[in-house]
N, C-alpha and C positions, 0 to 999 in steps of 0.2 A: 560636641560644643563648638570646636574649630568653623565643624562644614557649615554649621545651622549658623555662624556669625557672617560666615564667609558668601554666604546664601545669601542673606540677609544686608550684606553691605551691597551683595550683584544687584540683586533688587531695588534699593533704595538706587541705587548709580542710572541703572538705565529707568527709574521712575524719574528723575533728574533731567535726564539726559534727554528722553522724548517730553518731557514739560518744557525744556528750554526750547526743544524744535516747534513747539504748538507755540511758545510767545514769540518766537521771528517770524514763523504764518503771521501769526495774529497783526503783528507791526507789519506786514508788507500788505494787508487789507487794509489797514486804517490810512498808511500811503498811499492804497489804491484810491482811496476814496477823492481824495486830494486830484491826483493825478491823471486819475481814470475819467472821471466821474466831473467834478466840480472844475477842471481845466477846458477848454473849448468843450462845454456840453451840449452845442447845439448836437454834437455826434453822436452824443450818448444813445446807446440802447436798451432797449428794455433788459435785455440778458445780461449785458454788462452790471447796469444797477444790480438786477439778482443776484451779480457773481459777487458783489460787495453787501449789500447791506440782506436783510432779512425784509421778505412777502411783509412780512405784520412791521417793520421795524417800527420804532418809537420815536420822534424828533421831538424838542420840545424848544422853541415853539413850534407848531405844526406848520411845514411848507406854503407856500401855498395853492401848491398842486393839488394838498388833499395830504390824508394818511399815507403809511405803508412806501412801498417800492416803488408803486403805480402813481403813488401819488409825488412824491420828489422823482422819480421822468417827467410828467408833468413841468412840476417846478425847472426841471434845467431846462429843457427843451425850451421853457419859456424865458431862462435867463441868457439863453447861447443866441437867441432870436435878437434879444436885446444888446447883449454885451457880446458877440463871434471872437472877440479877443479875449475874455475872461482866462485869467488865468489864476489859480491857488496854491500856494506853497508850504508847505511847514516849515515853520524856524525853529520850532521847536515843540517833543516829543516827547511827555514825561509818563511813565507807566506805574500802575500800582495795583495788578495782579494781572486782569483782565479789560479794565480799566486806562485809557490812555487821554489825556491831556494833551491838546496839540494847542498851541500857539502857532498861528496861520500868518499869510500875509495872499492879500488880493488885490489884482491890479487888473484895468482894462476900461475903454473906451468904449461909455455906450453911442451906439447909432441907430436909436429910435426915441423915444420917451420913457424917460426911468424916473420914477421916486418924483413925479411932477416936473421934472425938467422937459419942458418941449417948449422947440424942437431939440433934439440934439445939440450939445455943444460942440463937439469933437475933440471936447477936453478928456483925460484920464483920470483916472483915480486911485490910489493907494492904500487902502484899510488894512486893518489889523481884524485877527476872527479869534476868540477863543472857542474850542467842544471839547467837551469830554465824551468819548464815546466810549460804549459798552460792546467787548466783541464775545459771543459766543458759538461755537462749534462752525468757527471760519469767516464769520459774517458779524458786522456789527446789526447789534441786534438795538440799541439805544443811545442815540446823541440830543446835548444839549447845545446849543449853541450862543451865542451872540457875535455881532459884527458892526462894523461899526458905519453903519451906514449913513449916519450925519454926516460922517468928516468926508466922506464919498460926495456926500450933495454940496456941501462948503467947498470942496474941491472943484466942484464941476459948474460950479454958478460963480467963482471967483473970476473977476477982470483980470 
């Protein structure tokens, strides 16, 4: 009875134990994503994005590079074009299993024409972003997003 509890406790400890090492993976992909990925992404590459999100991934709303991996490179490559200072930050990271909740912050000066602004102002901008994303087996495999892209144009068209 001893050994079979004693068994029994090892097991549950190290199921524990490599669960907690899969959720700080998990949080340093959804980092990545931020910091990889959505920070100066004119750089981004293809491998990179596959090293964070999933081939099929899900966004909702869809980018607008298209679906999938292929399609957000697309998207950054098109927003690093625009904005070479883009930067994104997490202020905050809240988790609930596989599932994480990030409270973002973005800043950066576009220098071409964004969101109907042209020419360029060579003003900045500051937005707040909420996603939840979905990671599975290393990769976020589904985010939803919003951003707050009005207060971006009100910033950028302001005297």
């Amino acid at each position: 009875m001893f050994k079979t509890t004693l068994t029994s406790a090892l097991a549950a400890g190290l199921v524990a134990l490599l669960s907690g090492a899969a959720a700080a993976d998990d949080l340093d992909v959804v980092k990545s994503f931020y910091s990889d990925l959505l920070t100066t992404p004119a750089d981004v590459t293809t491998d990179q994005v596959r090293s964070v999100v999933s081939d099929d991934w899900v966004s909702v709303p869809t980018p607008r590079g298209g679906a999938g991996a292929e399609g957000f490179h697309k998207t950054l490559k098109g927003f690093g074009a625009i904005i070479p200072d883009l930067k994104w930050e997490p202020q905050e990271i809240l988790q609930d299993g596989n599932r994480y909740i990030v409270r973002g912050k973005a800043t950066g000066t576009p220098q071409a024409p964004f969101f109907g602004i042209d020419p360029a102002t060579g003003k900045s901008f500051e937005i707040m972003s909420i996603d939840i994303h979905t990671v599975e087996n290393g990769k976020i495999v589904k985010s939803y997003h919003v951003e707050e892209w009005a207060t971006a144009i009100r910033q950028l068209k302001a005297d």
